[in-house]
C-alpha positions, 0 to 999 in steps of 0.5 A, spaced: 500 500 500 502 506 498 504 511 503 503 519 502 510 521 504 512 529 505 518 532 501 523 536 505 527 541 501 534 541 500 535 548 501 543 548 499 541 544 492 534 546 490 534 551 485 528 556 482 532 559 476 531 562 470 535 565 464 531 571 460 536 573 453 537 581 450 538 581 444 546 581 446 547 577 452 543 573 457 541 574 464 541 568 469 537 569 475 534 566 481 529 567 486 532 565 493 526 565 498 520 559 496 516 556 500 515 548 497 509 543 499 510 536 496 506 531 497 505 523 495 509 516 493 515 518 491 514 511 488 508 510 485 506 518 485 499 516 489 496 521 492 502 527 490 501 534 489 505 540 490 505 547 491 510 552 490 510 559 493 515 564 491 517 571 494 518 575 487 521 580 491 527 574 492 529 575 484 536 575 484 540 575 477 547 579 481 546 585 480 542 589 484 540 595 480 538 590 475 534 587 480 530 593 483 528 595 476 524 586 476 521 588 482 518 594 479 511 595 476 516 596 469 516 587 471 514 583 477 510 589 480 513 585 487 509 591 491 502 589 488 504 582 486 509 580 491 507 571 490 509 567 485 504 560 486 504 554 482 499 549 484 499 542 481 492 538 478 495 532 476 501 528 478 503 522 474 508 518 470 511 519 463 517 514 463 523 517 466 519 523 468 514 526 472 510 531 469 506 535 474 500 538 471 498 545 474 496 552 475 501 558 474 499 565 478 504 571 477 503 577 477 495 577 477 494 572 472 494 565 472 495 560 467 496 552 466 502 550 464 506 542 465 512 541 468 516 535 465 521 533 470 527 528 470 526 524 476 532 521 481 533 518 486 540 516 490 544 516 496 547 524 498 555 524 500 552 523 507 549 517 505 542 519 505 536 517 501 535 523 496 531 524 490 532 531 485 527 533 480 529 537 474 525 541 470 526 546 464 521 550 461 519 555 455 515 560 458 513 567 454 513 573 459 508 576 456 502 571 457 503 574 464 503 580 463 512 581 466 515 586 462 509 588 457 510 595 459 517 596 458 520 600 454 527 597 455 524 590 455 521 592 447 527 594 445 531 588 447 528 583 452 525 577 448 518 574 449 521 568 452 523 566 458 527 560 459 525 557 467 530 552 470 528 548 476 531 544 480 529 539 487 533 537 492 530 533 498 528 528 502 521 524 503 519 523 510 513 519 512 507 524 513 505 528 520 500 523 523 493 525 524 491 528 530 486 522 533 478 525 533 476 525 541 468 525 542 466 529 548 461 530 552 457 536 551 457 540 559 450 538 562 449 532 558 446 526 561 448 519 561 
């Protein structure tokens, strides 16, 4: 019987990147604060959902006057839109990967994307049971609105964003249920 195990998130490896490209060059970055709930079998995928909230305030792409004009309303609009969410509707086996099928808000619109991730498991260097899950999508900007009203991002940001996801952890077994105690209500007789 399958167990509903919890993914706990290596935090040293889990990566939430992304590479956009000007017509010149391009620009890696990262979002360095999220926060992941994950769900299931990692063998058999019974009972798994994920959720991913991500502090779009957290964009990190090593420059930092680069990165208060993201925040801006000019892109994220990290003032009024301050969360990034994917939500999953569907989890299942392709092969070798696990696609997770789900919901994408940010910045006031959401949209249902797939995930294609490649699956592994193995044993970490403290010998530890690990599991990594890597994903890399297309995702145009302009579906969600980032960047839309930019004069640099029309003179030179391209339309598509490439993300690069991957994650890092260890599924433990779920939190046990607190057990349902009946009561008597005041006053009631026996």
């Amino acid at each position: 019987m399958a167990q509903s195990r919890v993914f706990r998130v290596d935090d040293n490896h889990t990566v939430i990147g992304f590479k956009a490209s000007t017509l010149l060059f391009d620009v890696p970055g990262r979002f360095t604060r999220f926060k992941a709930d994950i769900q299931g079998d990692p063998a058999t995928l019974e009972g798994a959902r994920v959720r991913i909230d991500i502090d779009a305030r957290s964009i990190n792409t090593a420059n930092g006057k680069r990165d208060e004009h993201l925040r801006s309303d000019d892109f994220f609009d990290a003032a009024k839109y301050p969360k990034i969410t994917f939500t999953s509707k569907e989890v299942r086996r392709d092969g070798d990967r696990v696609i997770v099928r789900g919901s994408l808000a940010m910045h006031g619109v959401t949209r249902d994307l797939e995930l294609p991730f490649m699956a592994a498991e193995g044993m970490n260097g403290a010998d530890v049971r690990t599991w990594s899950y890597r994903a890399t999508l297309p995702l145009d900007r302009l579906d969600y609105g980032v960047g839309a009203d930019s004069v640099a991002a029309k003179i030179s940001l391209k339309r598509q964003v490439e993300l690069d996801l991957l994650l890092v952890g260890f599924f433990e077994a779920a939190p046990a249920k607190a057990p349902v105690v009946k009561r008597s209500g005041a006053g009631s007789r026996k």
